[in-house]
N, C-alpha and C positions, 0 to 999 in steps of 0.2 A: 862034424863040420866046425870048423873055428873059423867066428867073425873077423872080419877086416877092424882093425883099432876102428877106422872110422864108424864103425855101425855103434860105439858107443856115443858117439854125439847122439844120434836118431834116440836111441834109450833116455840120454839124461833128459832129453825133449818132452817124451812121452811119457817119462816115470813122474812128471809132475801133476798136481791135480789143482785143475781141469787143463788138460792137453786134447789136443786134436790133430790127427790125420787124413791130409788132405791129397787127392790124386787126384791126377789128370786120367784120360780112357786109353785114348787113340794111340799107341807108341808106350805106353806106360805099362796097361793092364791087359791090353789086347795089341796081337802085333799087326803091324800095318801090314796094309792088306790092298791088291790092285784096285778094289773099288771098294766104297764106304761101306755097303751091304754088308759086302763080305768079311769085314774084321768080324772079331768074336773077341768076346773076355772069357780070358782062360781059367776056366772054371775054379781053379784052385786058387786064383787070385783073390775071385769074388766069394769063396768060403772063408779065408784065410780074413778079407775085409769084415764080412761078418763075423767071426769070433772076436776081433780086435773093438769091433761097436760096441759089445757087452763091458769091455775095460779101459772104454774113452770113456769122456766126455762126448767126442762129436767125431765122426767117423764120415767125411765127404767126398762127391764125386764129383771136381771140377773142370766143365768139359765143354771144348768148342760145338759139340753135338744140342739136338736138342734134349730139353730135360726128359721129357716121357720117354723117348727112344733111349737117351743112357739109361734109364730105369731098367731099359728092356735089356738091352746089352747086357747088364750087370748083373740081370736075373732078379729082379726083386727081391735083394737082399733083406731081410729085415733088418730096420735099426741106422742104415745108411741115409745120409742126409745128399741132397742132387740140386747142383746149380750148374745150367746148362748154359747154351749159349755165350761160352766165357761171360759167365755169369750174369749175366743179362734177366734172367729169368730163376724161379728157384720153383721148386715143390712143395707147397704149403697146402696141407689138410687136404691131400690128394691129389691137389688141383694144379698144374703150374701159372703160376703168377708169374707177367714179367714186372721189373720191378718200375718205379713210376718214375723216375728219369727218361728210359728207352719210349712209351706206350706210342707217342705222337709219331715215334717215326715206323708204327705200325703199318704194313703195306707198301713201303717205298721201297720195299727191296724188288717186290713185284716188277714196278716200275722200272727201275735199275736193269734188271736182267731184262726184260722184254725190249729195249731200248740197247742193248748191248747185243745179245746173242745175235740179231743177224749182221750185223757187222764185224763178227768174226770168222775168217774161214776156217782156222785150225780145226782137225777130226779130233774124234777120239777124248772129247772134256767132258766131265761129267758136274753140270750145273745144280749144287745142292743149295736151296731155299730154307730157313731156319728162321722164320718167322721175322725177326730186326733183325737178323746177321744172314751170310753169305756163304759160299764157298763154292770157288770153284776147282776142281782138280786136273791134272794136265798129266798126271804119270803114266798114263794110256797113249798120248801122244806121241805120234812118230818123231817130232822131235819137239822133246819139252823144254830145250831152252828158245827155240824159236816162239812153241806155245805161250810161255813166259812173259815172252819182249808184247807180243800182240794184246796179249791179256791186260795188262798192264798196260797198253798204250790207250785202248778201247777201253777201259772200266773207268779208268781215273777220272777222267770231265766228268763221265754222268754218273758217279759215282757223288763226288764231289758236290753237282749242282743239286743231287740230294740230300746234303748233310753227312753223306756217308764218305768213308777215308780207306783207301787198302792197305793190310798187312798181309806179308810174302811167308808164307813157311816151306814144309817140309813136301815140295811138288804140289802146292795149291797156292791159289788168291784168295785169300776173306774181306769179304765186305764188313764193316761194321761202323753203327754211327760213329761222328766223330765226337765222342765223349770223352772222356779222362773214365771210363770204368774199364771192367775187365777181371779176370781174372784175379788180379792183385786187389781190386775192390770187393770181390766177394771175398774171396780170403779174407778181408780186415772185417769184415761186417762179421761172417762168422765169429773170430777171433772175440767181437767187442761181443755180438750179441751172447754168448755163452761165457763170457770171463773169463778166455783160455791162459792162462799161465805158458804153456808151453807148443809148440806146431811143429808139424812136419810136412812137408810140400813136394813131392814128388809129380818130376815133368819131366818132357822129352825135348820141348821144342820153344819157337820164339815165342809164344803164349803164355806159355809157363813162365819167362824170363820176367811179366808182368808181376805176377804173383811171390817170385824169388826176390822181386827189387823192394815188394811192398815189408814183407817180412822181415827184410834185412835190416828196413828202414827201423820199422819196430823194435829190431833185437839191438840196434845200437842205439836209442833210444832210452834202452831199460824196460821197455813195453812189457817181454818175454824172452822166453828162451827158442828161437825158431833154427832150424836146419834146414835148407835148401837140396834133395835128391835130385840130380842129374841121371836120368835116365839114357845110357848113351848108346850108339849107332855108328854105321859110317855117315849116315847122314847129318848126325848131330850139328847143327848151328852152332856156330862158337860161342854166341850168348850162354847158352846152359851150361856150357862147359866154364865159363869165366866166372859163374855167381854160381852154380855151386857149391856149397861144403863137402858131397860126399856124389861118389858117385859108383850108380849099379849097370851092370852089363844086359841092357837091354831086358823085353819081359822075363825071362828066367831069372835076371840079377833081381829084379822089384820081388820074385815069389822066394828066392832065397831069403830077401830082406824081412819078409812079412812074415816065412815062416820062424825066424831065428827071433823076432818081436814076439811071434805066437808063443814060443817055447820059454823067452823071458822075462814079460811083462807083467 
């Protein structure tokens, strides 16, 4: 197999010390799937992540999921570091922690959803709770742009009068405070807590465009040397496509990527 010239950016990234590789789950490492249950990480991803933790620095899983459940996803890689809840929460010394910005708005999502669900009629959503964060999915729906318009019309006030803000992705609503964190914030805490020199960020969706914006911020900067992976779809949101530096064809293009890092790093 011969690489895409681009996959030498990903290399000059990672050949620096201390560098770190950083993933999304959902669309990334596992492919999307009719209900959240049902994704899987495709096992050769998550081996593939594991040999590469042995020749990072920092080897992470940054994901709108919660932490222990990505844990599980991913198979209890050894060596892999997990910030779930776009980053919201992390896995420290077994335990997940959320971090102490978010704590206060512990349980208002409870509230949020019980105050929403029956005033939607749409069938077919599947309401997933994630401790501060949200998500609701609609790609079940008989018709998910109708799904869409409701969801959003109903979430936003008591959404809102919670402190909590929506963002739309790839056929779901997420709830989440309305903080400046995110994705792009765990990436940087990473980044600063280990000294990383160099990163790589691999995403599919508008979540990831947080973490793409932060990096970018950083590499022109001088900060480091970071690369933006666009993991792409027909679905793909224009964001990932616009701030990407490189980009792979969906989960097979991310397991070509990793394994050709496997074989030259």
């Amino acid at each position: 197999m011969i690489a895409p010239e681009s996959w030498e950016l990903v290399f000059d990234a990672l050949a620096l010390t201390p560098s770190g590789l950083f993933t999304d789950i959902d669309g990334t490492i596992s492919p999307i799937a009719p209900t959240p249950d049902e994704a899987k990480v495709e096992p050769e991803a998550a081996e593939l992540l594991g040999v590469l933790s042995k020749r990072l620095a920092v080897v992470a899983a940054i994901t709108g999921r919660g932490t222990e459940y990505a844990r599980t996803m991913v198979g209890g890689v050894p060596g892999l570091l997990y910030c779930g809840n776009h980053g919201l929460e992390e896995l420290v010394d077994g335990e997940v922690t959320l971090i102490p910005e978010v704590r206060e708005y512990a349980g208002r999502l409870e509230q949020i959803f019980a105050e929403a669900r029956p005033r939607v009629s749409t069938p077919g959503l599947l309401w997933e709770g994630k401790s501060v964060t949200g998500t609701v999915h609609y790609r079940l729906a008989p018709d998910p742009e109708a799904a869409q318009d409701e969801l959003v019309r109903v979430l936003r006030p008591i959404a809102e009068a919670q402190g909590f803000r929506l963002q739309e992705g790839r056929m779901i609503v997420e709830l989440r405070p309305a903080i400046e964190l995110g994705k792009g914030a765990a990436a940087r805490r990473l980044i600063e807590r280990h000294g990383l020199r160099g990163c790589v960020f691999l995403g599919d969706d508008v979540t990831d465009v947080d973490a793409f914006r932060v990096l970018r911020e950083m590499r022109d900067a001088g900060q480091l040397t970071a690369v933006c992976v666009g993991v792409t779809s027909a679905e793909t949101p224009p964001p990932v496509l616009e701030l990407a530096d490189v980009t792979v064809p969906g989960v097979p293009g991310v397991i070509e990527l990793l394994n050709w890092l496997e074989r030259n790093l």
